[in-house]
DRENDREN-626731 format. One record per residue (C-alpha): residue in three letters; x, z, y. Coordinates in steps of 0.5 Angstrom, whole numbers, plus 500, padded with zeros to 3 digits. Each point is the difference from the previous one (the first is absolute). Layout:
BEGIN
alaXZY/...
This chain:
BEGIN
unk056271538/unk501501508/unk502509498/unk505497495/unk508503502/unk504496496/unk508503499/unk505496502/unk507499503/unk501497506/unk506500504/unk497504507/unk507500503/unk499495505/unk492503502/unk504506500/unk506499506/unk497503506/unk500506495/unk506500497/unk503498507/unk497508503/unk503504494/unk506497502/unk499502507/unk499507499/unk505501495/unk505497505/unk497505505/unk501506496/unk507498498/unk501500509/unk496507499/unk504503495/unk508499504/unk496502506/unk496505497/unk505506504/unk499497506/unk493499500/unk497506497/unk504504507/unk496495505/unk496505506/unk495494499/unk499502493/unk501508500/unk495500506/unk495495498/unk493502497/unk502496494/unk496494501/unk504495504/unk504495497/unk508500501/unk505494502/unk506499496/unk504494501/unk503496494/unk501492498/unk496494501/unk499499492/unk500491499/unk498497494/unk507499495/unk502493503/unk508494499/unk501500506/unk505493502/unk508503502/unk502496508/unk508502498/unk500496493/unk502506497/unk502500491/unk495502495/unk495498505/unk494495498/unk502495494/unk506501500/unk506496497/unk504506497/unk499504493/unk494506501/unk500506495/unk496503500/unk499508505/unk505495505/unk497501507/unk497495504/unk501502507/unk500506504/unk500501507/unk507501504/unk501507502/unk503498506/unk495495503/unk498501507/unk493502503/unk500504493/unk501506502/unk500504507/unk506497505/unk500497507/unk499493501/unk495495497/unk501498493/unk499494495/unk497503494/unk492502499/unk499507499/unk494504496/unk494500502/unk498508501/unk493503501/unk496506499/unk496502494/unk494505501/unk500505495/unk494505500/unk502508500/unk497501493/unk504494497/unk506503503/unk498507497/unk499497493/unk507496500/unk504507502/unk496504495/unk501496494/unk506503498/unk497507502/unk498505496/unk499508498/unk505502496/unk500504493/unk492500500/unk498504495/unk493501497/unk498508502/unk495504496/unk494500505/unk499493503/unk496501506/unk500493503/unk496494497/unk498494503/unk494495496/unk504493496/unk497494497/unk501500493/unk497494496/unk498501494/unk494497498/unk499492500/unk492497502/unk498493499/unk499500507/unk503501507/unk505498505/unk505494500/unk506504502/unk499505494/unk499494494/unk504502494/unk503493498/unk502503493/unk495501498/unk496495503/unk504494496/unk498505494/unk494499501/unk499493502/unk505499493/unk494504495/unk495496503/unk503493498/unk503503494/unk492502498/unk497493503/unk498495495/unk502493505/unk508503499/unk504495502/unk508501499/unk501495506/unk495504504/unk504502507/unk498508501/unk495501505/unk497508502/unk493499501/unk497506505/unk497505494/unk507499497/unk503504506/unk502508499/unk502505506/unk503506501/unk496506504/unk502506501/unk499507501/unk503505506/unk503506497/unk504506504/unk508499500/unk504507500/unk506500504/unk505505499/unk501505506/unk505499506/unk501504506/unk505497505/unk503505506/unk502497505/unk506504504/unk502498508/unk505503504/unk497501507/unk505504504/unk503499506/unk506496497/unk497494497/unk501495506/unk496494500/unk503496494/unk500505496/unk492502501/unk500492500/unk502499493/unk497506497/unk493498502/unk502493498/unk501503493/unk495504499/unk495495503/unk501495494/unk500505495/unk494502502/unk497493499/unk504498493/unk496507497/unk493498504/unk501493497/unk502501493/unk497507499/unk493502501/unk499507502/unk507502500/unk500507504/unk505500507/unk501506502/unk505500507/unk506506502/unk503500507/unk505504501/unk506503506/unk501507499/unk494501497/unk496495495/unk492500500/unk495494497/unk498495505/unk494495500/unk503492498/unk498499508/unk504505503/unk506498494/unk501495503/unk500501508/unk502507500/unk505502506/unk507503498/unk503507502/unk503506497/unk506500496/unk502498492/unk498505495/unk498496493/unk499506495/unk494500504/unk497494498/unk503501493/unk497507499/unk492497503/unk500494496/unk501506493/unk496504503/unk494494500/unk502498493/unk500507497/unk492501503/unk497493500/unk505495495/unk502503494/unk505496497/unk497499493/unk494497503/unk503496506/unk506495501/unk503503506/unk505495505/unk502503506/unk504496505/unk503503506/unk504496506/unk505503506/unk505499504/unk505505495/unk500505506/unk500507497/unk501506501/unk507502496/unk498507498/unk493496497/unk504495495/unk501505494/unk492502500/unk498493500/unk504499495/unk497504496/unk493499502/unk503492499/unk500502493/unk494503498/unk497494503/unk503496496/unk498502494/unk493501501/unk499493503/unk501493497/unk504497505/unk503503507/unk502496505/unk505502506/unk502496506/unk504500506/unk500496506/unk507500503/unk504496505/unk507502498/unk503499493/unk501506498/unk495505496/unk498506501/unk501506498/unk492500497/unk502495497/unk506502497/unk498506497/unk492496497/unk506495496/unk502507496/unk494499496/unk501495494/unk492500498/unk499492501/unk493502502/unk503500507/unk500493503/unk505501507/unk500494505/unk504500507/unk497495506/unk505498505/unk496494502/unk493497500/unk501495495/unk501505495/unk494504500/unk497494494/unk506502495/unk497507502/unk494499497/unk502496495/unk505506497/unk495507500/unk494494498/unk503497494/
């Protein structure tokens, strides 16, 4: 019969070599992504970009695994005369050959071919994001966010390819020939279309626990050019982490100098600076929103602030206190401070006094530093 499928065990590798040959590409692509990742996710192309471009990143030809034949006539190399056991080396390159590494004058030695891998943004993005998440996420006691799921539940005797049941398929196949009169025990086991089973589904709406982020950015007039860099870097990719693993999380943005008050997401990230240093005041503004709008009960809380540590000496003991009445409303609290020096500020040191390990602190001095940032308030 032309409809019979017929279970079987071909070796397919060989068919399937174009295959395996990319998903090796890709995974040694994402190993050059995850040792560079700091410096990429601070790229102007990228922090700029509309998010559809695709981004070079310079990495190792990769050759199929080859004996390649020694000029020198070194030992333990080809079938030699000498005892081998095994975990001996065979060869290895001499770290002092020329044309290896950089130095004047020609060398003798091949180098290794470099090219540049095109990544696109959002495969970048969902490489920096694996590790990321929003800590102590709890259930509250009025989910307002949900989003539709496919549940499978039922299965039909008909319906696509991609969803066939193959347990249940063999089972039926199986009774089918168990009830049949030609029973033969040297019968291969054939599937005949009637024996097919899918499974089929049903959309059901998915509640998700409640979670406000309150991102804070000091624009002063003492956050110079690296430091509004670095701070608009951070906030840039925490804001596509949570659009991207969370649907329908709410962002709420706070800027502050000597005065806080709440910003559109355009303005947060193009907002000129001037003023002095007072950050009790966003403190106080992001408990006053919380008090009307987000009950603790019902809502996971996350505030994440960034400056330049520069605050007004008389102002550290009231932030500390508004410091701690955050914290213990909020899930996680993140504080960070751009600096050039490797002294900390006087901020910072008054923040340490709370013990609570709900406050996650992170000092960037450099632009590579900006990924263990994120990974240390988002994990």
């Amino acid at each position: 019969m032309a409809d019979d499928i017929i279970v079987s065990r071909d070796d397919w590798t060989l068919h399937r070599k174009g295959y395996l040959d990319q998903s090796r590409h890709k995974e040694k692509v994402e190993e050059v992504i995850k040792r560079q990742m700091g410096d990429l996710i601070v790229d102007e192309s990228i922090i700029l970009s509309d998010g559809k471009k695709n981004t070079k990143i310079p990495m190792r030809s990769l050759e199929e695994f080859r004996f390649r034949y020694d000029f020198n006539k070194k030992n333990h190399t080809g079938q030699g005369t000498k005892k081998m056991t095994p975990g001996d080396i065979l060869g290895r390159e001499q770290p002092n050959a020329k044309g290896k590494g950089k130095g004047s004058g020609a060398g003798e030695e091949p180098g290794q071919d470099i090219y540049e891998a095109e990544v696109t943004y959002e495969d970048l993005a969902n490489i920096l994001f694996e590790e990321l998440k929003l800590p102590n996420l709890d259930d509250k006691k009025r989910p307002l966010i949900a989003h539709d799921r496919p549940v499978f539940n039922d299965v039909r005797k008909k319906g696509l390819m991609a969803n066939v049941d193959k347990k249940r398929t063999l089972l039926e196949s199986i009774k089918r020939q168990a009830f049949s009169k030609k029973l033969n025990k040297d019968t291969k086991l054939r599937i005949f279309p009637e024996d097919l089973r899918f499974k089929t589904w049903e959309t059901r709406p998915n509640y998700e626990t409640n979670a406000v982020i309150l991102a804070m950015m000091d624009t002063s007039g003492s956050m110079g050019q690296f430091e509004k860099y670095i701070s608009r870097t951070f906030f840039f990719w925490m804001v596509r982490f949570l659009r991207l693993k969370y649907e329908n999380v709410e962002m709420r943005f706070l800027a502050h100098h000597t005065e806080a008050k709440e910003v559109t997401e355009e303005e947060f990230f193009t907002r000129g600076e001037s003023g002095g240093t007072r950050c009790s005041s966003v403190y106080k503004y992001a408990l006053d929103i919380i008090e009307k709008e987000y009950p603790p009960a019902h809502y996971n809380i996350y505030p994440v602030h960034f400056t330049d540590g520069d605050n007004i000496g008389s102002d550290n003991a009231r932030a500390l206190s508004l410091m701690k009445r955050l914290v213990d409303l909020s899930q996680i609290v993140g504080y960070g401070e751009i600096l050039r020096t490797h002294y900390s500020s006087t901020l910072m040191s008054t923040l340490k006094r709370i013990a609570d390990p709900k406050l996650r602190l992170v000092t960037i001095r450099d632009r590579n530093e900006v990924y263990d940032a994120l990974k240390t308030v988002f994990s």
